[in-house]
N, CA, C and O of each residue as an XYZ file, in Angstrom:
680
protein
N      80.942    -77.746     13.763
C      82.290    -77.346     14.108
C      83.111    -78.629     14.259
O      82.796    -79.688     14.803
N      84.230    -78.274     13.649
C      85.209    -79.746     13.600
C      86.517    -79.823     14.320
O      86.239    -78.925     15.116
N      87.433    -80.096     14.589
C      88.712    -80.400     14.912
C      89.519    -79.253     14.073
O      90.210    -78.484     14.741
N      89.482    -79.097     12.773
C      90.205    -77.689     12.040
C      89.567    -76.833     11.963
O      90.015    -76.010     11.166
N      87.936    -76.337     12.776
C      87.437    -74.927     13.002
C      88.184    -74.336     14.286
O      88.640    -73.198     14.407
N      88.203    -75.500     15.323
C      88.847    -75.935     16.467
C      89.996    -74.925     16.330
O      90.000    -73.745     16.680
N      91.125    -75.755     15.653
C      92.433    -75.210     15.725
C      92.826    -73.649     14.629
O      93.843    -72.984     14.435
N      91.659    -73.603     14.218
C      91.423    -72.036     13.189
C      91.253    -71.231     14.439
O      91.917    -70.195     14.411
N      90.596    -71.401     15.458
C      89.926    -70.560     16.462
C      91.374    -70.181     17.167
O      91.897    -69.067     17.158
N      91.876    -71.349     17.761
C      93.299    -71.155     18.388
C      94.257    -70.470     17.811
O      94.853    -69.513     18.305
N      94.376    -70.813     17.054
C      95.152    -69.732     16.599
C      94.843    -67.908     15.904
O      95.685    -67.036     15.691
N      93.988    -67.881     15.792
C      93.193    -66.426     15.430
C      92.665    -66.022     16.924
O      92.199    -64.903     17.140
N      92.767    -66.923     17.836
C      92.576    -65.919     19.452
C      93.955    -65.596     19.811
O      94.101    -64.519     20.390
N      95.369    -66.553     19.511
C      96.448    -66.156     19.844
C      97.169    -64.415     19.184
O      97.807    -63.521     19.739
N      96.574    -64.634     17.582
C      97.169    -63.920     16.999
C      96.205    -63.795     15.429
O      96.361    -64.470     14.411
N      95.225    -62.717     15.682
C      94.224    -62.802     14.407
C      94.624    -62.137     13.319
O      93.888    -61.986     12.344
N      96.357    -61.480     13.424
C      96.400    -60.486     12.392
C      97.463    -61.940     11.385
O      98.192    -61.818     10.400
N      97.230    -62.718     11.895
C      98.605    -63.669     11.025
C      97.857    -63.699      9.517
O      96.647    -63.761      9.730
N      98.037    -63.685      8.573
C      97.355    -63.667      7.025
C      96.917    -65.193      7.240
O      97.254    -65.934      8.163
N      95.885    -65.538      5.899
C      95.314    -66.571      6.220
C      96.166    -67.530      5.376
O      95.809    -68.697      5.539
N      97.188    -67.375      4.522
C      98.035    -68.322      4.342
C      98.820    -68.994      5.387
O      98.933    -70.213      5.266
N      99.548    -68.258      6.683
C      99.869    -68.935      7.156
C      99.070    -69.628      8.363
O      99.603    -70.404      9.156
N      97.299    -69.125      8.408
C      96.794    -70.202      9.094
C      96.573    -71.554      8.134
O      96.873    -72.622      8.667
N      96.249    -71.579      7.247
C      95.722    -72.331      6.470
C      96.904    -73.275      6.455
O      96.717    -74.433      6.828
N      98.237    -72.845      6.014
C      99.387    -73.852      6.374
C      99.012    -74.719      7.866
O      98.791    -75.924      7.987
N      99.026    -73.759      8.819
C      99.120    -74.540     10.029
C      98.144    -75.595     10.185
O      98.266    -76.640     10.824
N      97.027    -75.122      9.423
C      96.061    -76.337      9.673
C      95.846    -77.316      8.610
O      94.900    -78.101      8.560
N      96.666    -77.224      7.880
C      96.702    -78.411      6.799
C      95.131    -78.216      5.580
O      94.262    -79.017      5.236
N      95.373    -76.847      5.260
C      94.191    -76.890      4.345
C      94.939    -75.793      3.456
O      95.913    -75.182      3.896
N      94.408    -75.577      2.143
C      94.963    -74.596      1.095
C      94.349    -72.830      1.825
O      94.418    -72.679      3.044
N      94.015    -72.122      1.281
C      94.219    -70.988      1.614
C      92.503    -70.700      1.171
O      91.947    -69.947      1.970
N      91.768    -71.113      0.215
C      90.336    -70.433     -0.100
C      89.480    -71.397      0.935
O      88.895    -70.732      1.790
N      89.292    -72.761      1.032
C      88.532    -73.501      2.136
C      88.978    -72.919      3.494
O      88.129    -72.930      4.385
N      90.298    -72.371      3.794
C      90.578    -72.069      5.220
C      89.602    -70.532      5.557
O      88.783    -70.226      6.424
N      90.083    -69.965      4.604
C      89.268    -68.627      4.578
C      87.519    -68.581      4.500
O      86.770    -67.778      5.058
N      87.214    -69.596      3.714
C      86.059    -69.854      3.945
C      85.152    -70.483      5.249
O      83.949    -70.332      5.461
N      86.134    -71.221      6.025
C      85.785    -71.860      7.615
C      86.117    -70.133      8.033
O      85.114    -69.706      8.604
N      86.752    -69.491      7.968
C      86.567    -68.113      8.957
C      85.584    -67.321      8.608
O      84.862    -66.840      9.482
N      85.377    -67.038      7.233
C      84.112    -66.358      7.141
C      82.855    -66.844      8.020
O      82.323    -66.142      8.881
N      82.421    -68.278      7.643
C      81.521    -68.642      8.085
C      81.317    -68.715      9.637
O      80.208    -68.944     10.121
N      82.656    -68.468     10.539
C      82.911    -69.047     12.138
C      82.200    -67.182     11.994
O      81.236    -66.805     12.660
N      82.781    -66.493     11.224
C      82.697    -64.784     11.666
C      81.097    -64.824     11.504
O      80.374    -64.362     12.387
N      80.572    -65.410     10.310
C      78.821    -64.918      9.801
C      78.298    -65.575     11.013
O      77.511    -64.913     11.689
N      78.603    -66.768     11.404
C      77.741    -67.486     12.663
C      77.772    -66.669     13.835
O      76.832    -66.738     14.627
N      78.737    -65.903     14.041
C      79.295    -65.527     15.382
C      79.708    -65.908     16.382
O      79.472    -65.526     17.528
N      80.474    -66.837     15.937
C      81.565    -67.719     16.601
C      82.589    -66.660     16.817
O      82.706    -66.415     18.018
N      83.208    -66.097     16.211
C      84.836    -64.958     15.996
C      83.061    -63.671     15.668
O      82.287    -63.579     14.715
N      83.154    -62.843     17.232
C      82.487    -61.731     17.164
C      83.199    -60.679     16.460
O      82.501    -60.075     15.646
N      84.648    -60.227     16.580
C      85.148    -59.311     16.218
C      87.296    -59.814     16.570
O      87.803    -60.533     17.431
N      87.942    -58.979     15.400
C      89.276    -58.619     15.571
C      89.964    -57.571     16.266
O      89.917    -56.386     15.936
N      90.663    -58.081     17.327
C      90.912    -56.426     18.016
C      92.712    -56.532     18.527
O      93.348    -57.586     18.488
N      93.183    -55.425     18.906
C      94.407    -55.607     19.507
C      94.519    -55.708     20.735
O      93.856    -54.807     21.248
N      94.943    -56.246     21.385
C      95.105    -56.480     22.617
C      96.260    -55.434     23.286
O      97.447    -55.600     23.006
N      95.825    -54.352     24.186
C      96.978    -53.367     24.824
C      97.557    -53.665     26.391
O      96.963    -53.988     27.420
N      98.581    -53.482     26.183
C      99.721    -53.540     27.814
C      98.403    -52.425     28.678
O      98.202    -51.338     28.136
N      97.784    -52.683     29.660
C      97.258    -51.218     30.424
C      98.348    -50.519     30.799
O      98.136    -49.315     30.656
N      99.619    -50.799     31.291
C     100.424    -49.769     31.785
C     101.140    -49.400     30.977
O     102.040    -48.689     31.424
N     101.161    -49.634     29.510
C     101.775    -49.001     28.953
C     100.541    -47.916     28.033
O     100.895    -47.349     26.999
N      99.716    -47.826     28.357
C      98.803    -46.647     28.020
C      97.898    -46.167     29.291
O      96.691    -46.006     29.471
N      98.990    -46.028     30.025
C      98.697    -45.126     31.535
C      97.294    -45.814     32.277
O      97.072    -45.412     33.420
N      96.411    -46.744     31.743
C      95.783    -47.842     32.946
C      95.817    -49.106     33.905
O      95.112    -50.088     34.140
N      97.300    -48.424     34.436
C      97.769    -49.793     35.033
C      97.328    -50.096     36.364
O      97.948    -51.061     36.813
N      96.174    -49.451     37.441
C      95.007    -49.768     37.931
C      93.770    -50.217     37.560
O      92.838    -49.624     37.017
N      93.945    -51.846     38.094
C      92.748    -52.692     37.969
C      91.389    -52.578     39.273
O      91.754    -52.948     40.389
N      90.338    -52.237     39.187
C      89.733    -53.106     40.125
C      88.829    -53.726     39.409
O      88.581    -53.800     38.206
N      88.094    -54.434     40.983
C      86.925    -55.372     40.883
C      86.451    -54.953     41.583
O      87.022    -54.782     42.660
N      84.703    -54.402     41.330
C      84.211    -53.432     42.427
C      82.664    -54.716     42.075
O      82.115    -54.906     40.990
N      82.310    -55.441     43.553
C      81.236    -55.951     43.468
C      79.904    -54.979     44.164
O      79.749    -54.235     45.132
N      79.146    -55.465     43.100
C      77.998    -54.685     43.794
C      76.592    -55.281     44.218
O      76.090    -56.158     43.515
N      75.791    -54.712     45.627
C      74.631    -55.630     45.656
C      73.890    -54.393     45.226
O      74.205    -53.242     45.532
N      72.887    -54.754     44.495
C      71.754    -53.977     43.929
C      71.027    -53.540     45.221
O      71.275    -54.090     46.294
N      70.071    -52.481     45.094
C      69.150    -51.852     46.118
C      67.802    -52.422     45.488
O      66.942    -52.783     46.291
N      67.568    -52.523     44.274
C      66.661    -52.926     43.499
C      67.050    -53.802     42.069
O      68.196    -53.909     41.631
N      65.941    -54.342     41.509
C      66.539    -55.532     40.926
C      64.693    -55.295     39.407
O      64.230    -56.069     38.569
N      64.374    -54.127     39.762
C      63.449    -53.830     38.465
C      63.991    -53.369     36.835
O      64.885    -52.635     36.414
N      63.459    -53.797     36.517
C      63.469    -53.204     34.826
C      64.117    -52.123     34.631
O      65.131    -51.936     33.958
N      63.288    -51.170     35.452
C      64.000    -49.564     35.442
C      65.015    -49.365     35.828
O      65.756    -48.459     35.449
N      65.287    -50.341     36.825
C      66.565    -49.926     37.694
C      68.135    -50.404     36.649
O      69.266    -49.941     36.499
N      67.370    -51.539     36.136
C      68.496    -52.024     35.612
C      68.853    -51.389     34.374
O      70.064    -51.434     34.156
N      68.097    -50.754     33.414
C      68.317    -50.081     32.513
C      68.992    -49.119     32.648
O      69.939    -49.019     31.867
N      68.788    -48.022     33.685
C      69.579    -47.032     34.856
C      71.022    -47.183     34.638
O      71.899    -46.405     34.264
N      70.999    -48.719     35.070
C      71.999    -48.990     35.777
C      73.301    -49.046     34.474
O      74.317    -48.353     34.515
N      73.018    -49.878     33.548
C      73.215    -50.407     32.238
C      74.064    -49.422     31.502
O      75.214    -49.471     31.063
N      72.903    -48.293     31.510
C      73.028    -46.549     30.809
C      74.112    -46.301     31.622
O      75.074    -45.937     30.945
N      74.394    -46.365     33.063
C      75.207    -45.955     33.692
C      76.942    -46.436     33.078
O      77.986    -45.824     32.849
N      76.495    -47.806     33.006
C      78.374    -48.490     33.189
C      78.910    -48.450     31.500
O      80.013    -48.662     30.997
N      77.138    -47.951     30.720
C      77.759    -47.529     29.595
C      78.283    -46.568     29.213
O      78.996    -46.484     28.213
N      78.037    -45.834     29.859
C      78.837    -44.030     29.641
C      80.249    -43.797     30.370
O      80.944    -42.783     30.306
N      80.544    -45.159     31.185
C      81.833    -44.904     31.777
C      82.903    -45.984     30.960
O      83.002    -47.159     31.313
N      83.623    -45.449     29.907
C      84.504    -46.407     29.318
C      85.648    -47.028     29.658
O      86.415    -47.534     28.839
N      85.924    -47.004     31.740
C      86.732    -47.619     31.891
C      86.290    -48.506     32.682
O      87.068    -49.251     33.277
N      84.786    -48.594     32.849
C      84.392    -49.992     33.095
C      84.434    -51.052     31.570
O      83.853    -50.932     30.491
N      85.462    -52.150     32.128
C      85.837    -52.725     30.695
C      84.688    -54.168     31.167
O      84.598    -54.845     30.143
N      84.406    -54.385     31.542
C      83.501    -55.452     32.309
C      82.320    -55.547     33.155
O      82.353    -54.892     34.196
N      81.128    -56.345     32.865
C      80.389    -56.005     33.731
C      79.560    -57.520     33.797
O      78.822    -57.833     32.863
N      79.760    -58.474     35.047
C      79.336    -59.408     34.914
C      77.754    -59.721     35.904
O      77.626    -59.231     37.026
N      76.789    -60.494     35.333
C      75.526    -60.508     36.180
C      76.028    -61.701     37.188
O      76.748    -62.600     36.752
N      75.661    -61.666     38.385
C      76.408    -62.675     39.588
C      75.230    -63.656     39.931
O      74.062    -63.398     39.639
N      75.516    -64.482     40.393
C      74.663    -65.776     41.458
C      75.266    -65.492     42.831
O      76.454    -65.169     42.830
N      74.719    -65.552     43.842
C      75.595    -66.117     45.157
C      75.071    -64.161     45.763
O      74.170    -63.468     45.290
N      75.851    -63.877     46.673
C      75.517    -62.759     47.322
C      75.874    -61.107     46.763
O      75.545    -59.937     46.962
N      76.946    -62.100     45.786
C      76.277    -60.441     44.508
C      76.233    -60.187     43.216
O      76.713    -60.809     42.268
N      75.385    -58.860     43.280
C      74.383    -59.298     42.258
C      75.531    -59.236     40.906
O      75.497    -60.114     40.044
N      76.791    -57.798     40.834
C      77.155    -57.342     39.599
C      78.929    -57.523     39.715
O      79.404    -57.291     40.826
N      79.582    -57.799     38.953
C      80.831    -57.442     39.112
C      81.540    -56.759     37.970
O      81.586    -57.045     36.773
N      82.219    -55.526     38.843
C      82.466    -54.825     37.495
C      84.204    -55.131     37.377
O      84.703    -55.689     38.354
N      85.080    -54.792     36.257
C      86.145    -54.652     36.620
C      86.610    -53.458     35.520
O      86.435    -53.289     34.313
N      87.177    -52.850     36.409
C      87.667    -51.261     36.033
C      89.100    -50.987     35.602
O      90.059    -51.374     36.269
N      89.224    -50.248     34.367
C      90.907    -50.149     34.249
C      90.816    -48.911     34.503
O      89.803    -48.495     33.941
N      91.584    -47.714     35.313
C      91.922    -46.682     35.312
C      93.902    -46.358     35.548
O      94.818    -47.180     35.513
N      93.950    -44.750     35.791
C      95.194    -44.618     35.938
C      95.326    -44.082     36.451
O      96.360    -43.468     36.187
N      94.720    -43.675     37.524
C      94.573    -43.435     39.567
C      93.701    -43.470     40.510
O      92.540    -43.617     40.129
N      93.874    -43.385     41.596
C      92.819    -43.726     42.556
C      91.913    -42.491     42.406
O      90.707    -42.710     42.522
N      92.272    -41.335     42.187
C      91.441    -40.762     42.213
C      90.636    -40.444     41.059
O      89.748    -39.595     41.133
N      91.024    -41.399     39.451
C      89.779    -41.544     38.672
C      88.939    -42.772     38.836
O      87.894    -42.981     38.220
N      89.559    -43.675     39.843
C      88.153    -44.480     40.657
C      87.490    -43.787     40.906
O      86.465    -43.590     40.252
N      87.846    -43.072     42.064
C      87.049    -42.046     43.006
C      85.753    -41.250     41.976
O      84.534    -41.381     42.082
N      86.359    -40.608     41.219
C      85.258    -40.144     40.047
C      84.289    -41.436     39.358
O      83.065    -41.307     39.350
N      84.724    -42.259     38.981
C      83.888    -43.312     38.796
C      83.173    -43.597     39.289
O      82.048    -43.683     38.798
N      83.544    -44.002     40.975
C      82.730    -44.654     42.392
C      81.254    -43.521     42.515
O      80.061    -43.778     42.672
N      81.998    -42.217     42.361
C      81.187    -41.319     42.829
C      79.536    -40.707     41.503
O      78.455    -40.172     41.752
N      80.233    -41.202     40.108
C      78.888    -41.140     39.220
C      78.247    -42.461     39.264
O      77.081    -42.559     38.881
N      78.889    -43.490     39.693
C      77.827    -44.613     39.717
C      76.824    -44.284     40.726
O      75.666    -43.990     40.431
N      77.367    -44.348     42.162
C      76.090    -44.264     43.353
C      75.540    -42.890     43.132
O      74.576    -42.620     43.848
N      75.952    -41.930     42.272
C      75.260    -41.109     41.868
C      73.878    -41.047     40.765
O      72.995    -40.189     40.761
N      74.028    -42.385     39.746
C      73.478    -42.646     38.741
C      72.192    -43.633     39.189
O      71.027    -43.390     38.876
N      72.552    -44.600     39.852
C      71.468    -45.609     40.322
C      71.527    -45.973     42.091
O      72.689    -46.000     42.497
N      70.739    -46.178     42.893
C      70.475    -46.409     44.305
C      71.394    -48.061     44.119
O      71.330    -48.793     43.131
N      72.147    -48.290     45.299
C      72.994    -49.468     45.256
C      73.034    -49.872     46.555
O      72.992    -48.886     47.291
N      73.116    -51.210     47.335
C      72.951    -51.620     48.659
C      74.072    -51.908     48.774
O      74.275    -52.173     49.959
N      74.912    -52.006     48.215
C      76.784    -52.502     48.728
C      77.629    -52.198     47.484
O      77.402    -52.679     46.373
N      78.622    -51.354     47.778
C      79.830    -51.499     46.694
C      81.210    -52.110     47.466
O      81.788    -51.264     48.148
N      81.464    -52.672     47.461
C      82.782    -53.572     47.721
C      83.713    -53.608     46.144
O      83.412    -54.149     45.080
N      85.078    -52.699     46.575
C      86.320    -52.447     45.609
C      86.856    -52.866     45.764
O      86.974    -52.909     46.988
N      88.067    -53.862     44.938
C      89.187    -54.415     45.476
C      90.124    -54.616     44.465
O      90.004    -55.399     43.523
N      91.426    -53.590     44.791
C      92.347    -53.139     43.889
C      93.477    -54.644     43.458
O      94.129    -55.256     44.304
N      93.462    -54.873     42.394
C      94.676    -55.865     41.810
C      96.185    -54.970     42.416
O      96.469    -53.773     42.376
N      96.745    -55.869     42.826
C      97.997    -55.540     43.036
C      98.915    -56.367     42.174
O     100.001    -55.820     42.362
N      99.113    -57.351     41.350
C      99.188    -57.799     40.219
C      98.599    -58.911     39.391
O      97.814    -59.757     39.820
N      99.098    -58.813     38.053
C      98.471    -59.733     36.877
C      99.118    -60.536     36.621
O      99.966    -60.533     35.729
N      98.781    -61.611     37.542
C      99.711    -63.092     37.178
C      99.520    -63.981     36.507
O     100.305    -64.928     36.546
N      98.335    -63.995     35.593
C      97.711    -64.377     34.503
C      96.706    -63.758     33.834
O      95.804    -63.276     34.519
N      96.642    -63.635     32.342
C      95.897    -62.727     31.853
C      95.801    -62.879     30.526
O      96.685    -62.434     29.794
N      94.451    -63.685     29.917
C      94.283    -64.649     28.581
C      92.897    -63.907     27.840
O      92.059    -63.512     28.650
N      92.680    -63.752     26.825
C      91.780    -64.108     26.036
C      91.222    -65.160     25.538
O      90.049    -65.371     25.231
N      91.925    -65.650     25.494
C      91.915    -67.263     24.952
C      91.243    -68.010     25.543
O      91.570    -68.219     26.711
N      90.039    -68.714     24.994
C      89.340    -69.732     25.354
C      89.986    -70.953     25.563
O      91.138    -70.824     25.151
N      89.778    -72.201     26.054
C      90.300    -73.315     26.150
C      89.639    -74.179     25.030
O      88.538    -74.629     25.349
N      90.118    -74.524     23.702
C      88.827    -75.013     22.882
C      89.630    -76.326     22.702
O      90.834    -76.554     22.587
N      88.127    -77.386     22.725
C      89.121    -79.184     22.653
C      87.213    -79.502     22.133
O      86.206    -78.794     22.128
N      87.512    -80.922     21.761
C      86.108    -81.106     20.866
C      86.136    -81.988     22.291
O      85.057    -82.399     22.718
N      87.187    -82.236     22.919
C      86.300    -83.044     24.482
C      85.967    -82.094     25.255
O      85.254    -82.312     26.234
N      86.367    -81.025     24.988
C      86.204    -80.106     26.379
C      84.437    -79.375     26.182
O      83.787    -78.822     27.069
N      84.065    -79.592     24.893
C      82.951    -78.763     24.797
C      81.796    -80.239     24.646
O      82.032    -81.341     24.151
N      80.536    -79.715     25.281
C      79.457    -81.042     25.005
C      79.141    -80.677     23.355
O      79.239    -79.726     22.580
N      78.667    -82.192     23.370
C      78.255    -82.577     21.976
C      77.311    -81.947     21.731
O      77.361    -81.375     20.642
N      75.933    -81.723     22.640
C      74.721    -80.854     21.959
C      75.404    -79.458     21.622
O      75.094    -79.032     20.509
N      76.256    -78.675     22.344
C      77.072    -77.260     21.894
C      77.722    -77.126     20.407
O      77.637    -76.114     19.711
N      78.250    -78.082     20.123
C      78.708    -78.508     18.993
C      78.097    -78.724     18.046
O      78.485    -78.357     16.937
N      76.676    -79.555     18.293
C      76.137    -79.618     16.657
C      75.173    -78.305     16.560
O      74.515    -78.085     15.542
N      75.137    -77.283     17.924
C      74.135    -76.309     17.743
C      75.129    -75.319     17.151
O      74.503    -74.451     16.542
N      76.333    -75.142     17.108
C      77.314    -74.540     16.516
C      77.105    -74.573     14.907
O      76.823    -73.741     14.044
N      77.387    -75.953     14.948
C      77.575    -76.370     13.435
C      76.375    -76.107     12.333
O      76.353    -75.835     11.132
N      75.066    -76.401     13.700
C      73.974    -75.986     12.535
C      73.702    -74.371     12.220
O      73.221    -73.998     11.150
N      74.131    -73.334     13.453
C      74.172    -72.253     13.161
C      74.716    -71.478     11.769
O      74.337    -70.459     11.193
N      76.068    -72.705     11.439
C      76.901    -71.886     10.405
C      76.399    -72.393      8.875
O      76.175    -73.550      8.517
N      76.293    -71.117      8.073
C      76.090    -71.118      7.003
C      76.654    -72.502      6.208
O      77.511    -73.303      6.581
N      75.994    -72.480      5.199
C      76.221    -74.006      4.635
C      77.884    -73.636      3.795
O      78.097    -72.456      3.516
N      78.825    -74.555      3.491
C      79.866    -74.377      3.138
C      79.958    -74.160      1.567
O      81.010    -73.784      1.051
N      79.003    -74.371      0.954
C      78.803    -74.351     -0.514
C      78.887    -72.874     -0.590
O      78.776    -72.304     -1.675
């Protein structure tokens, strides 16, 4: 990965529907080599997928939480349970594994308290849980997709394990 996979990335996280002529302008390359650094960032799985990015309140989920949770158990089974669980609920948009005193953090878009409430109530219904702690956003004062990408900001071993991942350019 180089300095113009770099700035291919930045700009296709800002805005991935721009055609690849005018990335390829921006980055100072013709239009078939530019397209070809995206294929290959996409085959490596660098760029997992293209998606649109939606307002939540303007498609009626403009309740956020963050509901941390401590596990009751921490087995195989449980976690699979658990897994099956936050997969069948599609307004858990997040689900992170924790260090420190807990174990899961989820974060939830809905479009009232009382389809939390339905949520809250099939999870501790679905798997045994030792703490749920909710805590509603009252606003979004920043809110990015966007990675921070700099060839200083990332270590060098990340970089050449990148580079060797991606298909050869020929």
């Amino acid at each position: 990965m180089d300095q113009t996979d770099l700035k291919i990335l930045k700009i296709l996280q800002e805005d991935a529907s721009l055609p690849v002529a005018e990335i390829a302008t921006r980055v100072n390359l013709s239009q078939t080599p530019c397209w070809r650094r995206i294929q290959r960032l996409e085959a490596a799985g660098v760029i997992q997928r293209r998606v649109a990015l939606l307002d939540p309140e303007s498609v009626g989920l403009g309740l956020t939480i963050f509901v941390e949770i401590e596990a009751a158990d921490h087995s195989p089974e449980w976690l699979a349970r658990f897994a099956d669980a936050l997969n069948a609920m599609p307004e858990v948009m997040e689900v992170h594994r924790m260090a420190g005193d807990v174990d899961y953090l989820l974060r939830i878009a809905v479009a009232s308290m009382t389809q939390y409430d339905d949520i809250y109530r099939r999870l501790i219904a679905a798997v045994p849980l030792k703490n749920v702690t909710s805590r509603f956003a009252m606003e979004r004062v920043k809110s990015t997709t966007a990675y921070p990408l700099t060839l200083e900001g990332l270590a060098p071993d990340r970089l050449r394990w990148k580079r060797d991942a991606l298909p050869s350019k020929a």
